[in-house]
PyMOL Python script that loads the backbone (N, CA, C, O; Angstrom):
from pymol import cmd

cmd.read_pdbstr("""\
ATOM      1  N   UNK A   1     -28.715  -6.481  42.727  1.00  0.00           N
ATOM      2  CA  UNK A   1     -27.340  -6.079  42.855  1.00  0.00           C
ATOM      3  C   UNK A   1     -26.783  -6.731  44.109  1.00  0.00           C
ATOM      4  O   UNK A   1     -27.425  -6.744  45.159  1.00  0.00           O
ATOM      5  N   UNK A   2     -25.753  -7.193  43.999  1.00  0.00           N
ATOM      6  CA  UNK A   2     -25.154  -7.738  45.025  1.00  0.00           C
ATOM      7  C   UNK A   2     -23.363  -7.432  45.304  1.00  0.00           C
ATOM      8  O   UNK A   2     -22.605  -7.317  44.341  1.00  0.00           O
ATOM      9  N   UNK A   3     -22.896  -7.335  46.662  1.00  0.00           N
ATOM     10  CA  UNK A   3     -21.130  -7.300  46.719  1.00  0.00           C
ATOM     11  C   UNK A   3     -21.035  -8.265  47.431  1.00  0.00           C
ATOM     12  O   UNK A   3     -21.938  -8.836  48.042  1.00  0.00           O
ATOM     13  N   UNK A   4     -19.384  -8.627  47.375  1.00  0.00           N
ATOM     14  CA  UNK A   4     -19.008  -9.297  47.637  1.00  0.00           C
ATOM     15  C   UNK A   4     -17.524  -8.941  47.968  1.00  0.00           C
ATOM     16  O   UNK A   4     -16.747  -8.528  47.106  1.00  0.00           O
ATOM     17  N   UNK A   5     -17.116  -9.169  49.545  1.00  0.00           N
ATOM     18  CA  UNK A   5     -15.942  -8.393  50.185  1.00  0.00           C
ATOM     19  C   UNK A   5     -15.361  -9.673  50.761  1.00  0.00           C
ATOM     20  O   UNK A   5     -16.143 -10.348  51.431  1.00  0.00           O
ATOM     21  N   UNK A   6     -13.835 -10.223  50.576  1.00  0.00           N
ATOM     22  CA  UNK A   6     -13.448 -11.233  51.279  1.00  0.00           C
ATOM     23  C   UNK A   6     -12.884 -11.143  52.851  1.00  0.00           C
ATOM     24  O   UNK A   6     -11.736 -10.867  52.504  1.00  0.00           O
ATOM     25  N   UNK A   7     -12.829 -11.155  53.823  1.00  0.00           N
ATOM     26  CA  UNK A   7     -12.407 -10.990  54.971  1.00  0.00           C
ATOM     27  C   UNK A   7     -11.590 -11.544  55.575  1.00  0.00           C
ATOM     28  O   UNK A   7     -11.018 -12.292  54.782  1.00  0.00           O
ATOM     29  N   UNK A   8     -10.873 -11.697  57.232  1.00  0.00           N
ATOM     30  CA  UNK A   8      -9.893 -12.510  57.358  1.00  0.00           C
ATOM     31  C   UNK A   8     -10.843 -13.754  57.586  1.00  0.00           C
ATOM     32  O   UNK A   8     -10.381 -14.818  57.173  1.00  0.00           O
ATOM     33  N   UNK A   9     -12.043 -13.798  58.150  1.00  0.00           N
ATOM     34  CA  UNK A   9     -12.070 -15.241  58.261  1.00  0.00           C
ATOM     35  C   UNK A   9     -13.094 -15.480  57.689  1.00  0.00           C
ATOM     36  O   UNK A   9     -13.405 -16.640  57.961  1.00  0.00           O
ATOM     37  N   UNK A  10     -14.082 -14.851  56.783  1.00  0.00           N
ATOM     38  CA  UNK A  10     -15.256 -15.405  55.944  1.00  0.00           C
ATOM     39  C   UNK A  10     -15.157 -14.336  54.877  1.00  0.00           C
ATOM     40  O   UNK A  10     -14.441 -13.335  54.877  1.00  0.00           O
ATOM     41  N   UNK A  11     -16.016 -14.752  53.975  1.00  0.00           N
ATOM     42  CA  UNK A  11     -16.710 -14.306  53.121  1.00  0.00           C
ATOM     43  C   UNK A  11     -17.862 -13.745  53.018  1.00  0.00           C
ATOM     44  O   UNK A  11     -18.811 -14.479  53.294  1.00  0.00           O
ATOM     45  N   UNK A  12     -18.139 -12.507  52.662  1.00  0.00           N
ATOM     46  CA  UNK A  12     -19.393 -11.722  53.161  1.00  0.00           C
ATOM     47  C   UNK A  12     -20.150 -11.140  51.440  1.00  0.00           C
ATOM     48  O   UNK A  12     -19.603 -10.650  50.452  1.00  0.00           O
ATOM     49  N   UNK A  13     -21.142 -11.378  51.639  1.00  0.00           N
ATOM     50  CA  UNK A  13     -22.102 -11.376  50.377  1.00  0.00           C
ATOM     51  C   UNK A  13     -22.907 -10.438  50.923  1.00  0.00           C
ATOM     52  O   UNK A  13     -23.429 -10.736  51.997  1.00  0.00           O
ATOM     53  N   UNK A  14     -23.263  -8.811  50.200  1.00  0.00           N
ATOM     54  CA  UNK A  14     -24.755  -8.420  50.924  1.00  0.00           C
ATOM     55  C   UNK A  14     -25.286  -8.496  49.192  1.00  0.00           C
ATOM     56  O   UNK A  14     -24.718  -8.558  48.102  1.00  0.00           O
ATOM     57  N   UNK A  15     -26.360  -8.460  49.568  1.00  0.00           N
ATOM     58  CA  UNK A  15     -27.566  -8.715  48.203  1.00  0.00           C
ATOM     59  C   UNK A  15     -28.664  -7.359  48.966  1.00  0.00           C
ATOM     60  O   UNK A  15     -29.378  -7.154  49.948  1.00  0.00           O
ATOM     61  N   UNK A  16     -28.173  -6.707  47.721  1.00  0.00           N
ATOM     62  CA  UNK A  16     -29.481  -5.372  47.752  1.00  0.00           C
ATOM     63  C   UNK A  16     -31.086  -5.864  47.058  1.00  0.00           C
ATOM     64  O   UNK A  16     -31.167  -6.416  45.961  1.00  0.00           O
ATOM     65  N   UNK A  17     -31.808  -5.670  47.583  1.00  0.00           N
ATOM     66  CA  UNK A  17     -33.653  -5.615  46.647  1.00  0.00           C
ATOM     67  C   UNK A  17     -33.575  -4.605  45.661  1.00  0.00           C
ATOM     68  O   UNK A  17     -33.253  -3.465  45.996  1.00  0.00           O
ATOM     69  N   UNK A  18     -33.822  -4.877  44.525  1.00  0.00           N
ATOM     70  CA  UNK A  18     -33.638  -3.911  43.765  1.00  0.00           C
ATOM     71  C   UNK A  18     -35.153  -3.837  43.050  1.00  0.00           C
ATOM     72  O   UNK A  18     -36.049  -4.674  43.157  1.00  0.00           O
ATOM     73  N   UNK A  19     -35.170  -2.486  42.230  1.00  0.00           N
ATOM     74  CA  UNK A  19     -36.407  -2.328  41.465  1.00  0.00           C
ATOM     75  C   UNK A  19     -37.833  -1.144  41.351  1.00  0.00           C
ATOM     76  O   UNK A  19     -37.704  -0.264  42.202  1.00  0.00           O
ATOM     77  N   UNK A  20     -38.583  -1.046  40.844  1.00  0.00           N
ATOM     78  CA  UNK A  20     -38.916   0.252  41.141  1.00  0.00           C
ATOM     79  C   UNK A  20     -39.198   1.053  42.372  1.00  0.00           C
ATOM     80  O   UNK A  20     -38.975   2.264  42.339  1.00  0.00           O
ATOM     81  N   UNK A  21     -39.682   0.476  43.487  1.00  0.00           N
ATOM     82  CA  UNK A  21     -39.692   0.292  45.131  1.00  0.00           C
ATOM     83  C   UNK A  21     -38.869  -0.545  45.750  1.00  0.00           C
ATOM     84  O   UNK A  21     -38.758  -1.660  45.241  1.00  0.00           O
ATOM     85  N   UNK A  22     -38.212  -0.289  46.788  1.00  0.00           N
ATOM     86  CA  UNK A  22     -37.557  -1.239  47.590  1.00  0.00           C
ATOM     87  C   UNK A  22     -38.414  -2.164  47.883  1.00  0.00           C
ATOM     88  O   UNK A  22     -39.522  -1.659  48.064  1.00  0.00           O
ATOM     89  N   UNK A  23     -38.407  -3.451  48.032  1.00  0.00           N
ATOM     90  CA  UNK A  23     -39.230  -4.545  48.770  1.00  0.00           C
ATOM     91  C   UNK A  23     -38.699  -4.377  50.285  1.00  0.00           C
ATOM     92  O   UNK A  23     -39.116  -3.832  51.308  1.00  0.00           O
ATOM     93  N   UNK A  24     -37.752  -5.001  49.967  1.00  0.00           N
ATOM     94  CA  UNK A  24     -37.158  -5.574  51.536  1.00  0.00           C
ATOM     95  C   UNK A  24     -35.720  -5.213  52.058  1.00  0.00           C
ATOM     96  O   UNK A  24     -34.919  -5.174  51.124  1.00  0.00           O
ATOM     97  N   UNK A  25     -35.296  -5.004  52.991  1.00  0.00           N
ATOM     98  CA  UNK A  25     -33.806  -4.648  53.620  1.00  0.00           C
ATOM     99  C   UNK A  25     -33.229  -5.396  53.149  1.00  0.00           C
ATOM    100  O   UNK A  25     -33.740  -6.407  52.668  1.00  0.00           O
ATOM    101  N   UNK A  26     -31.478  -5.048  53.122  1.00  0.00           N
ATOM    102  CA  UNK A  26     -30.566  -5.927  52.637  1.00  0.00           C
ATOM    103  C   UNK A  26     -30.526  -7.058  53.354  1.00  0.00           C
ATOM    104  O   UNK A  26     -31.049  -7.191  54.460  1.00  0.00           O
ATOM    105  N   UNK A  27     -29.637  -8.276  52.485  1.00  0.00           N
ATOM    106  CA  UNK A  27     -29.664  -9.574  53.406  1.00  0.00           C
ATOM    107  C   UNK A  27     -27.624  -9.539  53.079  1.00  0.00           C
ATOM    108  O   UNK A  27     -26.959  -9.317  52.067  1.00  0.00           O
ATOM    109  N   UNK A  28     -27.307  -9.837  54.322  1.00  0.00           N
ATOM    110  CA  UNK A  28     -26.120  -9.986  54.526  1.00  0.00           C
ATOM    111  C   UNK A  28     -25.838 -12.156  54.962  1.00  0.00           C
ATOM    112  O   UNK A  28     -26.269 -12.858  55.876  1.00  0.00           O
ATOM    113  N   UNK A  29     -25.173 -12.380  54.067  1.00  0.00           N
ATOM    114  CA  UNK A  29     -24.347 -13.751  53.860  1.00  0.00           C
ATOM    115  C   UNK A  29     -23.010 -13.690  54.279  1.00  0.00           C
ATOM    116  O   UNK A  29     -22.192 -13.005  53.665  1.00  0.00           O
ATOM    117  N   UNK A  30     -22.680 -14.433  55.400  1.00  0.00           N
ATOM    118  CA  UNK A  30     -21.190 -14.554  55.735  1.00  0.00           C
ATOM    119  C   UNK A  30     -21.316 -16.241  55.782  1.00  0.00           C
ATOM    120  O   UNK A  30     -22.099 -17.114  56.157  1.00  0.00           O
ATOM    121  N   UNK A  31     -19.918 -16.076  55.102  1.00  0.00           N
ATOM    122  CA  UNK A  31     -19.600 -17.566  54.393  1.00  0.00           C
ATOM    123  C   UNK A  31     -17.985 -18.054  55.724  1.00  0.00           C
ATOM    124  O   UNK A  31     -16.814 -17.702  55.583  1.00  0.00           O
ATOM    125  N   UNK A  32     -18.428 -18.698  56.580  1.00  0.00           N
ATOM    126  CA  UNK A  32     -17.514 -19.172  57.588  1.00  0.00           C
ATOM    127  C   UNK A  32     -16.574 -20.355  56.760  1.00  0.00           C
ATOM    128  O   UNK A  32     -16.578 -20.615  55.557  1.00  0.00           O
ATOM    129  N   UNK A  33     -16.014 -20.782  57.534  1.00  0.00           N
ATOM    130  CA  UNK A  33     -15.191 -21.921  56.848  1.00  0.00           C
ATOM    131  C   UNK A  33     -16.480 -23.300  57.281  1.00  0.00           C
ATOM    132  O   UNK A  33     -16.898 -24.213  56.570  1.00  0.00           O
ATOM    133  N   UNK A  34     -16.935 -22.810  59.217  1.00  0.00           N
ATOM    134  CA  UNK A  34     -17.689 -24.210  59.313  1.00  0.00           C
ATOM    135  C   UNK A  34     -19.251 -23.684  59.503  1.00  0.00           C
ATOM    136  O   UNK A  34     -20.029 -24.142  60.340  1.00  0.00           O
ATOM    137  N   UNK A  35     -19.550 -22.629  58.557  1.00  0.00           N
ATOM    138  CA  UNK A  35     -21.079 -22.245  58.857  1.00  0.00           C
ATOM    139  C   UNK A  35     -21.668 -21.357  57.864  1.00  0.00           C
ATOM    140  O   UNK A  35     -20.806 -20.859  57.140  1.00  0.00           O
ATOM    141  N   UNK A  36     -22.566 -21.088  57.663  1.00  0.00           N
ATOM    142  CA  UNK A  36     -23.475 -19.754  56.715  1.00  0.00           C
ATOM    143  C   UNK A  36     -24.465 -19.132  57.650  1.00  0.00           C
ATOM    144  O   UNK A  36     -25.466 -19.683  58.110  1.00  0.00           O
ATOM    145  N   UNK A  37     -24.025 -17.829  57.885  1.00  0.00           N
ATOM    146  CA  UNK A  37     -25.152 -16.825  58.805  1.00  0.00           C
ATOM    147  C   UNK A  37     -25.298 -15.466  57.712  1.00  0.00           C
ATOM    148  O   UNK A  37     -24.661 -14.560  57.175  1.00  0.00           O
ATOM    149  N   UNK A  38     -27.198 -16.333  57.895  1.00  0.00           N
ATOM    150  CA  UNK A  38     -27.329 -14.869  57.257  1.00  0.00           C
ATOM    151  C   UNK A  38     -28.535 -13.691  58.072  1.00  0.00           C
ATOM    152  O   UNK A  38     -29.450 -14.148  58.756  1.00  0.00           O
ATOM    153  N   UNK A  39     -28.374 -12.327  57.890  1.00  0.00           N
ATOM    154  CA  UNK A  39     -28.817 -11.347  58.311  1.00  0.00           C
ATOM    155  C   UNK A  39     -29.620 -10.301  57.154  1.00  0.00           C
ATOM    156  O   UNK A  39     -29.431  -9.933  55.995  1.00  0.00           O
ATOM    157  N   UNK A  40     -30.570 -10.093  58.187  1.00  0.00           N
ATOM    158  CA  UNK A  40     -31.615  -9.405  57.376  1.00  0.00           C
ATOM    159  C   UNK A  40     -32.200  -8.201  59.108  1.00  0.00           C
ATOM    160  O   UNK A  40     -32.327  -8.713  60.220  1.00  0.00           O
ATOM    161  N   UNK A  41     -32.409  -6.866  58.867  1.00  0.00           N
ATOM    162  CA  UNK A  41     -32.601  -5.873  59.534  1.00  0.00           C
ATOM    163  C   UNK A  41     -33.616  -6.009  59.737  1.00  0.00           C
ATOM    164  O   UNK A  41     -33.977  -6.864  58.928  1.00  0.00           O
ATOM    165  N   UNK A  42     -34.637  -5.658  60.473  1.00  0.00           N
ATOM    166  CA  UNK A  42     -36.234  -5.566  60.730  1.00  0.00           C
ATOM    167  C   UNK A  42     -36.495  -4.350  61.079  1.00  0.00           C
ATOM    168  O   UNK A  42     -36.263  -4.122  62.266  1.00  0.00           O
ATOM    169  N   UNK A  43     -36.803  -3.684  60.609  1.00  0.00           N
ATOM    170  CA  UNK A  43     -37.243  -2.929  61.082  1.00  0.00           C
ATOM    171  C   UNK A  43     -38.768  -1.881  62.137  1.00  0.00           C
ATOM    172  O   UNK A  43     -38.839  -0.749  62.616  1.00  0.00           O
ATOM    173  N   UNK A  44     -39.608  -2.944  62.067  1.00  0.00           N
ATOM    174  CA  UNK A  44     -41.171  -2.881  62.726  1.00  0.00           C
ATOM    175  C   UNK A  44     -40.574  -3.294  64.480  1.00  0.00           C
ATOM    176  O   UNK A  44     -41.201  -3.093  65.520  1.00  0.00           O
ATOM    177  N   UNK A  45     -38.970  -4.010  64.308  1.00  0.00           N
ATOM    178  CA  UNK A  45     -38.586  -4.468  66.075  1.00  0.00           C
ATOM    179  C   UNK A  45     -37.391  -3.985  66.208  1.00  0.00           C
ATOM    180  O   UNK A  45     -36.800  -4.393  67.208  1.00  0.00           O
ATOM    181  N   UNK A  46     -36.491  -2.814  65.142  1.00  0.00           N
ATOM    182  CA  UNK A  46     -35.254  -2.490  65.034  1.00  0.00           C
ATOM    183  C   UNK A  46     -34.608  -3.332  65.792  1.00  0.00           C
ATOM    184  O   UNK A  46     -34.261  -3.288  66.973  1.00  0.00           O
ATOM    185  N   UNK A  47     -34.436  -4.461  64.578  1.00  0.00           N
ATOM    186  CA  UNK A  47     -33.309  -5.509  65.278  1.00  0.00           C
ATOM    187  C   UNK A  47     -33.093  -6.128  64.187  1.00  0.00           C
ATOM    188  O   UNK A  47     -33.851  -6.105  63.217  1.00  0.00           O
ATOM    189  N   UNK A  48     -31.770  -6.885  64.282  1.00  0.00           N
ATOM    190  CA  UNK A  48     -31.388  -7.967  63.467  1.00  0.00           C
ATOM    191  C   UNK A  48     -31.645  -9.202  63.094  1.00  0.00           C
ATOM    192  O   UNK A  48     -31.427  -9.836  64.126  1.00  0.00           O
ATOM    193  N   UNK A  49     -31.900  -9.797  62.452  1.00  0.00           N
ATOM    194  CA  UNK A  49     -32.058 -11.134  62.383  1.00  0.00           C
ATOM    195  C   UNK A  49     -31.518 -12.169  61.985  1.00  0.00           C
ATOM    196  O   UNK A  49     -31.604 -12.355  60.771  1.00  0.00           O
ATOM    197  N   UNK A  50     -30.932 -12.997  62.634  1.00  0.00           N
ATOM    198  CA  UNK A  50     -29.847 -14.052  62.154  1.00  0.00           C
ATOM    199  C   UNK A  50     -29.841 -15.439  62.064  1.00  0.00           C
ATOM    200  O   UNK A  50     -29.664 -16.060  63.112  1.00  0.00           O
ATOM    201  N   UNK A  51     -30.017 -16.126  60.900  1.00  0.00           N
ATOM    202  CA  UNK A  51     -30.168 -17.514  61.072  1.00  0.00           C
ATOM    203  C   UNK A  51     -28.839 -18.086  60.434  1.00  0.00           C
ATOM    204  O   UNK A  51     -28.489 -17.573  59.372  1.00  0.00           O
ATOM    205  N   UNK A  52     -27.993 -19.184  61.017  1.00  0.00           N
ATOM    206  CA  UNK A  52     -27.161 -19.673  60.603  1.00  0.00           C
ATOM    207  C   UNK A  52     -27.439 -21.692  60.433  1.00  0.00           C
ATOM    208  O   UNK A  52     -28.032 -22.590  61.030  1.00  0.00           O
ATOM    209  N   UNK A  53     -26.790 -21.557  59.543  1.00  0.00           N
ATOM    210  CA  UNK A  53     -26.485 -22.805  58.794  1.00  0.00           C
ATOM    211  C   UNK A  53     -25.525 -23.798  58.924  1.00  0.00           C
ATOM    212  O   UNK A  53     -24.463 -23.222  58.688  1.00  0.00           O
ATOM    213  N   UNK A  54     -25.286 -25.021  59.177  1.00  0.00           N
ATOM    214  CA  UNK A  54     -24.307 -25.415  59.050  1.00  0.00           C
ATOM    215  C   UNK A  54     -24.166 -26.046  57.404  1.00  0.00           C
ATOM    216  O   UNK A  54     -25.181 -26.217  56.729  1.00  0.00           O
ATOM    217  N   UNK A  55     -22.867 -26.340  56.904  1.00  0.00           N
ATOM    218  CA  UNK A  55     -22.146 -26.789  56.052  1.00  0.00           C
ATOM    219  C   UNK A  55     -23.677 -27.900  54.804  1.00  0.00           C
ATOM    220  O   UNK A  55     -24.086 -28.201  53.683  1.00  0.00           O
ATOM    221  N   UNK A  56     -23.818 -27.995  56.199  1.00  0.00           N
ATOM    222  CA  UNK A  56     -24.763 -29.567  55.444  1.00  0.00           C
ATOM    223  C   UNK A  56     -26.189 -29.205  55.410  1.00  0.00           C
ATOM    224  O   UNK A  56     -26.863 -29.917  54.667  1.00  0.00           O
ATOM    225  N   UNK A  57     -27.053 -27.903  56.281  1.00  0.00           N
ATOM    226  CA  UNK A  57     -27.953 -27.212  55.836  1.00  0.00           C
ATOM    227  C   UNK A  57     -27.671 -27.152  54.831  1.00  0.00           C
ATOM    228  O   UNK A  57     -28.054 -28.081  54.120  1.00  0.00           O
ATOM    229  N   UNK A  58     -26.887 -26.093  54.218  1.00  0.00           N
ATOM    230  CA  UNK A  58     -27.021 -25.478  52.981  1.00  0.00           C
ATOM    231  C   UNK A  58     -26.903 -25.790  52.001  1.00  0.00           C
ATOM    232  O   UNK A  58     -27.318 -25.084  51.082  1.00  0.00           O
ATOM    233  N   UNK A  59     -25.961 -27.604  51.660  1.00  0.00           N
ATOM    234  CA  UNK A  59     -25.794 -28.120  50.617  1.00  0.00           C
ATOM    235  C   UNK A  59     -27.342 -28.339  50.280  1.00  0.00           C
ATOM    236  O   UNK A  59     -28.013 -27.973  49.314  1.00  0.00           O
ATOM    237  N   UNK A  60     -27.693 -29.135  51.532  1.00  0.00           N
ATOM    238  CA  UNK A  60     -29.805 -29.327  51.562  1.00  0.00           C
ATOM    239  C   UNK A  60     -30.556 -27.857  50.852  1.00  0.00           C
ATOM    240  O   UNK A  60     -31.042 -27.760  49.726  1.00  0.00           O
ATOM    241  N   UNK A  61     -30.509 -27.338  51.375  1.00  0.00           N
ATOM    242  CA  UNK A  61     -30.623 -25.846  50.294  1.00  0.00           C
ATOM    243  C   UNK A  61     -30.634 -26.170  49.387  1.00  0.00           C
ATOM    244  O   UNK A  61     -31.399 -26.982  48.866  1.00  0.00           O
ATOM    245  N   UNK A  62     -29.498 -25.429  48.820  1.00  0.00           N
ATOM    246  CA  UNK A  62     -28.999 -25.376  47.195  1.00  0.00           C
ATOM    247  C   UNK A  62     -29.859 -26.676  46.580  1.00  0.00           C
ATOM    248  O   UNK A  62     -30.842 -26.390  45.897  1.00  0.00           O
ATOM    249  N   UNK A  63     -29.561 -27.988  46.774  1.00  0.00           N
ATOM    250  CA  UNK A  63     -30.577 -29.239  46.270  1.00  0.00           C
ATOM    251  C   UNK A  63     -31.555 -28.947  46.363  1.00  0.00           C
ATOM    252  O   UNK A  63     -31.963 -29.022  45.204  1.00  0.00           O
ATOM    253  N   UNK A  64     -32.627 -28.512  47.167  1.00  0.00           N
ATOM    254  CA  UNK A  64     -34.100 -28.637  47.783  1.00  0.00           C
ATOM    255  C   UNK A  64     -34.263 -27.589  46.669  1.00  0.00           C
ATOM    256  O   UNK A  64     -34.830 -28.215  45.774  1.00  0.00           O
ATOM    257  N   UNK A  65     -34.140 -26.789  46.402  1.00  0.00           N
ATOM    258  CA  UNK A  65     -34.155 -25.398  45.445  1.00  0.00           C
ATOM    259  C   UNK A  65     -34.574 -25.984  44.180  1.00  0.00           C
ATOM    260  O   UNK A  65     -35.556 -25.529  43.594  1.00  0.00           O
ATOM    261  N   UNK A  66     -33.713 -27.232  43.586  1.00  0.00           N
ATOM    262  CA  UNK A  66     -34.161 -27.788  42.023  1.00  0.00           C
ATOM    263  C   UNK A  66     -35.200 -28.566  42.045  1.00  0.00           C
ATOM    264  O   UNK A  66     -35.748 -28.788  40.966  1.00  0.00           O
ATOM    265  N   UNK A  67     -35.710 -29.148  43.208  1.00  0.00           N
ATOM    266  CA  UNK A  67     -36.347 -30.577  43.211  1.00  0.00           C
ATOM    267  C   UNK A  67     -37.732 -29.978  43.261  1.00  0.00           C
ATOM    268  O   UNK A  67     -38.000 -28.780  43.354  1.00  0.00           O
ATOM    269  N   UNK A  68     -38.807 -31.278  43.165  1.00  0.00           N
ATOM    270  CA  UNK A  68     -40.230 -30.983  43.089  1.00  0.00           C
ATOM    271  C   UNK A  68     -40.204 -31.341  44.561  1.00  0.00           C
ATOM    272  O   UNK A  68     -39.122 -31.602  45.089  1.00  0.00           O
ATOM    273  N   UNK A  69     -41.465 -31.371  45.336  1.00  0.00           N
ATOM    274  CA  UNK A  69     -42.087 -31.416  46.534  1.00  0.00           C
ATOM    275  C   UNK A  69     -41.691 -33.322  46.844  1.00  0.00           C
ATOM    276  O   UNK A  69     -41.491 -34.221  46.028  1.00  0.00           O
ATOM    277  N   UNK A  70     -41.709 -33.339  48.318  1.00  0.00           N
ATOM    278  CA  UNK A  70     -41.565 -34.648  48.498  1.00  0.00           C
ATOM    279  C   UNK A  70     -40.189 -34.940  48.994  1.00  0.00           C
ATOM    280  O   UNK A  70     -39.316 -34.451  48.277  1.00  0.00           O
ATOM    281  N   UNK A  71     -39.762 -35.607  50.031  1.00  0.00           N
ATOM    282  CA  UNK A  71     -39.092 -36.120  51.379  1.00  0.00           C
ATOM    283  C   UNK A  71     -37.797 -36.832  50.487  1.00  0.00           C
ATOM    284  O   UNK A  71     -37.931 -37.824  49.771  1.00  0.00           O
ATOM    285  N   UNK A  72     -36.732 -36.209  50.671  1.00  0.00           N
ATOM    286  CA  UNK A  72     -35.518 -36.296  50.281  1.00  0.00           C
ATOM    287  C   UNK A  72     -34.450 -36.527  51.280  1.00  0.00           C
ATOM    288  O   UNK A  72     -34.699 -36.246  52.453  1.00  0.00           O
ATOM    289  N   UNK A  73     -32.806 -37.207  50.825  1.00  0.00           N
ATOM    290  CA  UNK A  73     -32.075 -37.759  51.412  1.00  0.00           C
ATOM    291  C   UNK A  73     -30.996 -37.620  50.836  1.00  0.00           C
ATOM    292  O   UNK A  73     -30.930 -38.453  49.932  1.00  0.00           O
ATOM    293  N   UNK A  74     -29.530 -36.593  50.920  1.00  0.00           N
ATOM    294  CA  UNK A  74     -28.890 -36.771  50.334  1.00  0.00           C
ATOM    295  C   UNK A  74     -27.482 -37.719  50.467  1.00  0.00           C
ATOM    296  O   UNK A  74     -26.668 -37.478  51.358  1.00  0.00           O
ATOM    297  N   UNK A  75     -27.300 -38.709  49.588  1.00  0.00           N
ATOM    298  CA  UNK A  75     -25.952 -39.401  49.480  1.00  0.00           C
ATOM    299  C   UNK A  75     -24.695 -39.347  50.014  1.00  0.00           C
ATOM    300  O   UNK A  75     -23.938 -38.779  49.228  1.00  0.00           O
ATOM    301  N   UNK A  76     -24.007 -39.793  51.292  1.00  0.00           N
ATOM    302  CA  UNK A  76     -22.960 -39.539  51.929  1.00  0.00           C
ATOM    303  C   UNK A  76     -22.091 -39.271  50.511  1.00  0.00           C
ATOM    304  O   UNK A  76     -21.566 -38.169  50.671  1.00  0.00           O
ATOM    305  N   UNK A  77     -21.715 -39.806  49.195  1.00  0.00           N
ATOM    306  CA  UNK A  77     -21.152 -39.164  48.242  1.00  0.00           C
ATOM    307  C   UNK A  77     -21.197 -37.813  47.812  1.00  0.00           C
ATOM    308  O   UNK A  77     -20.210 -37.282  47.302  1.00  0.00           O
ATOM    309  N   UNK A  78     -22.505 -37.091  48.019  1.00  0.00           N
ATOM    310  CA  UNK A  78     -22.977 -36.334  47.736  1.00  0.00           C
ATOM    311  C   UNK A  78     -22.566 -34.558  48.646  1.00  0.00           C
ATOM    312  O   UNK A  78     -22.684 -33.375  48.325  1.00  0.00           O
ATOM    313  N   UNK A  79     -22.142 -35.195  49.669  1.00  0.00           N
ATOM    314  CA  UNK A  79     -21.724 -34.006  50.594  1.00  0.00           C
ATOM    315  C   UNK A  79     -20.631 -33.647  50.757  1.00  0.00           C
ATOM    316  O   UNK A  79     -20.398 -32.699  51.507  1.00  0.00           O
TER     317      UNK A  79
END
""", "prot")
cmd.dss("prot")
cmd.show_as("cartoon", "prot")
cmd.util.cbc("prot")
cmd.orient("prot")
């Protein structure tokens, strides 16, 4: 299950774990105009955790996700 709330300056995605046990804390996605930070709670250090992305991480993402193993390069067309 996931929401999705638009804001004044990003876009915010949380994605719940769903299923017969919880796995894992929610992960919160905020969609910047020039970045992607996402957050996930810890709880064993009650703290947050935040890794952000720029623009061109994440296109690398989304690609790296379909491909098999092995050292990739994506196409100034491509971005």
């Amino acid at each position: 299950m996931f929401s999705i709330e638009h804001k004044f300056d990003c876009t915010v995605i949380t994605i719940l774990d769903e299923g017969s046990k919880k796995l894992t804390e929610d992960i919160t996605v905020a969609n910047f105009e020039e970045c992607i930070a996402l957050e996930q709670y810890e709880p064993i250090n009650d703290c947050i955790n935040k890794i952000t992305f720029s623009n061109s991480q994440i296109s690398d993402l989304a690609a790296a996700i379909k491909l098999p193993e092995g050292f990739y390069s994506r196409s100034a067309n491509e971005k």
